[in-house]
Each structure stands twice: as C-alpha cells, then as structure tokens.
C-alpha positions in Angstrom: 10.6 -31.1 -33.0 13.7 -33.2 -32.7 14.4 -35.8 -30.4 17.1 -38.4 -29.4 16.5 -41.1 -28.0 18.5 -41.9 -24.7 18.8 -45.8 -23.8 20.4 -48.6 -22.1 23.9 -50.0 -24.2 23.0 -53.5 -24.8 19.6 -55.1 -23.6 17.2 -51.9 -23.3 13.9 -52.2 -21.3 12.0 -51.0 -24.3 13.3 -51.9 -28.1 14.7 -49.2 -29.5 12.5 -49.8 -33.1 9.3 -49.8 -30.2 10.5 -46.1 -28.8 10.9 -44.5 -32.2 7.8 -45.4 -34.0 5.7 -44.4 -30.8 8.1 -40.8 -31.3 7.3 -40.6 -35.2 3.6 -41.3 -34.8 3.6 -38.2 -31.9 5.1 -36.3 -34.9 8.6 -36.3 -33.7 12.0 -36.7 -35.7 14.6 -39.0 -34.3 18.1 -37.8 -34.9 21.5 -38.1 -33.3 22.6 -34.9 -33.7 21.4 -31.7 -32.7 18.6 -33.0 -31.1 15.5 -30.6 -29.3 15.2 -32.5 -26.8 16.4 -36.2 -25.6 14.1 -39.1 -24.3 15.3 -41.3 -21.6 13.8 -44.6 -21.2 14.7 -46.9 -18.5 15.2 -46.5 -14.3 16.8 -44.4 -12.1 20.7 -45.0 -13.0 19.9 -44.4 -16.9 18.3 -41.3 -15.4 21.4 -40.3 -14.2 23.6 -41.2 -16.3 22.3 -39.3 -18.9 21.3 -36.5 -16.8 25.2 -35.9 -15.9 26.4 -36.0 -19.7 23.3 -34.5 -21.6 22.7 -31.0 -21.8 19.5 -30.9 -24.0 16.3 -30.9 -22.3 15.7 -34.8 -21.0 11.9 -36.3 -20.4 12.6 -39.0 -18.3 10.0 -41.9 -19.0 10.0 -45.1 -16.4 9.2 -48.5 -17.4 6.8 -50.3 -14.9 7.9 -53.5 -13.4 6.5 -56.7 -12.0 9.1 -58.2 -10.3 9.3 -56.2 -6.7 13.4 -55.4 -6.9 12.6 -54.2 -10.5 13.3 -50.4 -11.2 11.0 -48.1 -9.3 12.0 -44.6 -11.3 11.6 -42.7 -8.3 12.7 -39.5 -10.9 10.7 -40.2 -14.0 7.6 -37.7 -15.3 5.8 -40.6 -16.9 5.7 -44.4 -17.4 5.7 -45.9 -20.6 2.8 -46.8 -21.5 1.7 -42.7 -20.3 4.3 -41.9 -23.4 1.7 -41.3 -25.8 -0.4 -38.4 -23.4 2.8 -37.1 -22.7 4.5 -36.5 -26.5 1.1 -34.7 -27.3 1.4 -32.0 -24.5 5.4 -31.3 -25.2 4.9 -31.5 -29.0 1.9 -28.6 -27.7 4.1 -27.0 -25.9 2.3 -28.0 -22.7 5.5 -28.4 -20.3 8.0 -26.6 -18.5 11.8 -27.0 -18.1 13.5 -27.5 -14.2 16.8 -26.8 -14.1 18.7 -28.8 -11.6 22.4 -28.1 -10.2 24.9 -30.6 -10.9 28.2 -31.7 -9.0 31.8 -32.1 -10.2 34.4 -34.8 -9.2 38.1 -34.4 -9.2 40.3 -37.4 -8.8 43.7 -36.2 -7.6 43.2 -32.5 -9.6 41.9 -34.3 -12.4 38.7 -33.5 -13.7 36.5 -37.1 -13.1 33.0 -35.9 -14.3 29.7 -34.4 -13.5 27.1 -35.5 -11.3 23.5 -35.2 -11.1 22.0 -37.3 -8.6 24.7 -38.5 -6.5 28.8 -39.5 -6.2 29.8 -42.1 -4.0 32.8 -44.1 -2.0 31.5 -47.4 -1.1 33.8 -50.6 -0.2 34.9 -53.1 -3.2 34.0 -57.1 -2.8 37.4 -57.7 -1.1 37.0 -55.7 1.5 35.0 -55.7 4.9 34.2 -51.5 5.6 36.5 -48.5 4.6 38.2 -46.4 6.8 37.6 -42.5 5.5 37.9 -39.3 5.8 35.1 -36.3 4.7 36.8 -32.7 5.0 34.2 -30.0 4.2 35.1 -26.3 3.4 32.7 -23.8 3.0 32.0 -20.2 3.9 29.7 -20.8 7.1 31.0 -24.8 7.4 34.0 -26.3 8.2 35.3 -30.0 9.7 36.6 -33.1 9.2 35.0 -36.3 9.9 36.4 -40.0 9.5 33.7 -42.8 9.6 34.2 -46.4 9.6 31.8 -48.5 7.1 30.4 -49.3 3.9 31.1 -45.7 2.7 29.2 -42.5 1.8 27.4 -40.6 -0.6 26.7 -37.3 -1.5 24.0 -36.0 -3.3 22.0 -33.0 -5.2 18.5 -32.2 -4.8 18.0 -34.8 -7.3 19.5 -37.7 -5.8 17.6 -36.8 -2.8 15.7 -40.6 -3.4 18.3 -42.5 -4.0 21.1 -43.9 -1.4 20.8 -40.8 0.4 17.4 -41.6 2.0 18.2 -45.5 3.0 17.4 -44.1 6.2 14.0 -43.0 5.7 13.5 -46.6 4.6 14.0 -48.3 7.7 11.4 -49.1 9.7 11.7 -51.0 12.7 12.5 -54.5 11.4 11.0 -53.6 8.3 11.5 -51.2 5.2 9.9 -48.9 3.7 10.3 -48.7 -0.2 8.3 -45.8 -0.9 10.0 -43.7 1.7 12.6 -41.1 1.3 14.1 -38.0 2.2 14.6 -34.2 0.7 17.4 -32.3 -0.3 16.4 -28.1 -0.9 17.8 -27.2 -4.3 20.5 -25.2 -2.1 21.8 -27.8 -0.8 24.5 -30.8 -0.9 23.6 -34.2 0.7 25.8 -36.2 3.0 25.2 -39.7 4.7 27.2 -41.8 5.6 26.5 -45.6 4.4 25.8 -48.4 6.9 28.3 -46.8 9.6 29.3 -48.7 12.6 31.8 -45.8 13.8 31.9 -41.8 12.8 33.3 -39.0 14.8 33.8 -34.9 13.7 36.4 -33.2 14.4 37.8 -35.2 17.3 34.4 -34.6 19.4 31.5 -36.3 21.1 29.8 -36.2 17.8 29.0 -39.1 15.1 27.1 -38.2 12.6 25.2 -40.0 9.6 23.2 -37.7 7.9 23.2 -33.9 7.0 22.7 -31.6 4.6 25.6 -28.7 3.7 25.0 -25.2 1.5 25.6 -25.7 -2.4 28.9 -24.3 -2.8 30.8 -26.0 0.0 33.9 -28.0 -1.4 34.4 -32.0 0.3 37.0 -33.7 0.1 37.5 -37.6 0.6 40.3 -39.8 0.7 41.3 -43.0 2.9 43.2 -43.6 6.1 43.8 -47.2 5.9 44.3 -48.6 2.4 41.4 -51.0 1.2 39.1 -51.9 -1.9 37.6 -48.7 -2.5 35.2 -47.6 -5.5 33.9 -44.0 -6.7 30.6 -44.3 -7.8 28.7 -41.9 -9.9 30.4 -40.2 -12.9 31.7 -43.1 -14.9 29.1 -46.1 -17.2 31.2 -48.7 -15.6 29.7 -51.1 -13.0 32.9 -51.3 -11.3 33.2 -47.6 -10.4 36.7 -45.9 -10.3 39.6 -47.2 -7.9 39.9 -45.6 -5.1 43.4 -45.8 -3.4 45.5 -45.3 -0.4 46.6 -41.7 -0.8 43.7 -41.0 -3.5 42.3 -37.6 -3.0 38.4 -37.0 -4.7 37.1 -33.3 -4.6 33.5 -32.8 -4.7 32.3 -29.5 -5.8 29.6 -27.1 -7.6 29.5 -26.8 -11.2 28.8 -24.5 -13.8 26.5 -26.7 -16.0 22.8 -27.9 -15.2 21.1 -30.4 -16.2 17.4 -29.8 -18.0 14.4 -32.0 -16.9 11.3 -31.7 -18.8 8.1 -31.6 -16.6 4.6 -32.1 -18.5 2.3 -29.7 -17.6 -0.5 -31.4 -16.5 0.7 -35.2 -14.1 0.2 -37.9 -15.7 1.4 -39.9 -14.0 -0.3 -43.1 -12.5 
C-alpha cells in the first residue's frame, strides 16, 4: 500500500524522517502522488485541515502531550506511539472507512472552501463582540436571528467536539475538558460563542445552541461593521475578513471526507 504522509508546514510534532521509517518498516510506501491512503499526524486543527482538502482515506494519529493546554485529539483513532499496532491491522486489511459529510462556504457567491469539522465568525483583536445576523433556510426550518458576542460556529457531526460543545464544558465555576456534545450525522450544528444578547425572529426567544437538518442553507453577514474573521476553510491563522456588507453562505456539499477506523480500538 501507498501512503502520504499528512503534517504540520513548518515545526511538526513528530519529524517527518521519524513518521516515514515507522511507515516503511509497517511495509508501507511513502509517495506524494497517488497515494492509498494519507496519514495525518498532529491535533485536532491538522485533523481538519486535511480532512476538508484530502479526499483519500485519512488515519488520523494524535500525539500525546504533557503540557495540560497541549493538543487533546479529541478525533484521532490512535496515538503515536499506538502507530505501530495500528499500520499492521490496515496493512491486514483490519479497518473500515466512515464517511463523514462535509460543508461548503461561499463568500459573496464565491466559492471559499470545504469544511469538515466546523466554520466560524468570531471577533478580530480590535474589536469588543460582533453584531450578527444567522438566516437559516430549509425545508421544515426557517428564521433569522441576530446575536451580539464573540461570534458563532457551525459544525458537522465531526466537529461535534470542538467549539460547538464549550457548553458542555462548563461546570459551575469550573470546566470540564473531557466533556462535549453530539451532532447526528444528519445534522448541522449551531452555537452561538460567548453571547451576551440573541433574539429569533423578533420574539421572546434567545437562543445559543441547536441543531438544524443537513441540507438547510445559513447565511451570515454583519449589522454593524467590526473586526470580523471566518474561520475554517483557509491554513491561515488570521482567518478570512469579514466585512460590513460581507455575505457567507453555508451549505451541504457533494464531497466527503474518508476517516479510517481500525478494527479493533486501540486506543489508550
């Protein structure tokens, strides 16, 4: 089999020379192009980065981490030093393939990118919250809400552990870091981040978090203009400027992308 290996630009948190000799010794052959499958190494965001512009099968590995704000791979299959174990069983064939619904982003009918785990509008540094708007059409859903706040974020299935579930999380005073929520495959997450003010449609109602059917189109955009960021379809740490006037539609697409699950958990 053929693999590619997937990892960070720059400082990776395994040495690329480390990753392929553990993949030849497991009998694999490292190539660029026209890979079988692709191995990602690293946390969550190189989980989903890849996972938005890859579509070979991806075996997302994590790296364990001392420090406590280190990178806790919520999505990964196996750790590291579990690689071994786990290139026997795929090279066996001991493994099956999940197939997970991706998002698309337009910016102002341009075509932005995919998404895997999650797109969203937060507030830049030189600004204090951001004044939205959400519109959501669907076939059994339809309303507008404005919120006032850090932002939001929505999310597939995948992203379910991710900024989606900083609700779950809170405890009291206290956090919980192991705690999040779940988003069915057939469904689009919605939560609004850090809020102090939302209202739909006009009403009694302020919402935070929800879940929609996969196939309803949301749209976002600003009512008071602000340092605004989209988050979620670009490498770049800054995000993509959101203006005044911006409109971002946020919609089902075609493509999947392919997660390789070893068949027996090996996971520690």
């Amino acid at each position: 089999m053929k693999a590619k290996m997937l990892l960070a630009d720059g400082k990776s948190k395994v040495a690329p020379r480390v990753l392929r000799k553990m993949l030849e010794k497991a009998g694999f052959e490292v190539v660029e192009r026209d890979p079988d499958l692709g191995v990602v190494v690293g946390g969550d965001g190189r989980f989903s980065r890849y996972g938005r512009s890859e579509d070979i099968p991806l075996l997302f590995v994590g790296v364990r981490s001392g420090k406590p704000h280190g990178s806790k791979a919520h999505m990964a299959h196996a750790m590291f030093d579990e690689l071994p174990k786990v290139l026997e069983r795929v090279k066996e064939g001991q493994y099956r393939i999940e197939k997970h619904r991706r998002l698309e982003v337009l910016l102002n009918g341009r075509r932005l990118g995919k998404v895997f785990t999650d797109i969203y509008l937060q507030r830049g540094s030189e600004s204090v919250s951001l004044r939205y708007r959400l519109k959501v059409r669907g076939t059994s859903v339809r309303f507008e809400e404005a919120g006032i706040g850090d932002g939001v974020v929505i999310s597939t299935a995948a992203g379910s552990s991710g900024y989606y579930s900083y609700v779950d999380r809170i405890k009291g005073e206290n956090l919980d870091p192991k705690a999040w929520g779940i988003i069915p495959e057939d469904r689009i997450g919605v939560c609004h981040i850090a809020p102090s003010y939302t209202e739909r449609n006009g009403s009694g109602q302020h919402p935070l978090r929800y879940t929609l059917p996969w196939g309803t189109i949301l749209e976002l955009s600003l009512f008071r203009k602000a340092d605004a960021r989209l988050y979620g379809t670009t490498v770049s740490k800054g995000g993509t400027r959101f203006q005044l006037g911006d409109r971002a539609q946020v919609r089902p697409s075609t493509s999947v992308t392919k997660v390789i699950v070893p068949s027996k958990q090996v996971r520690g």
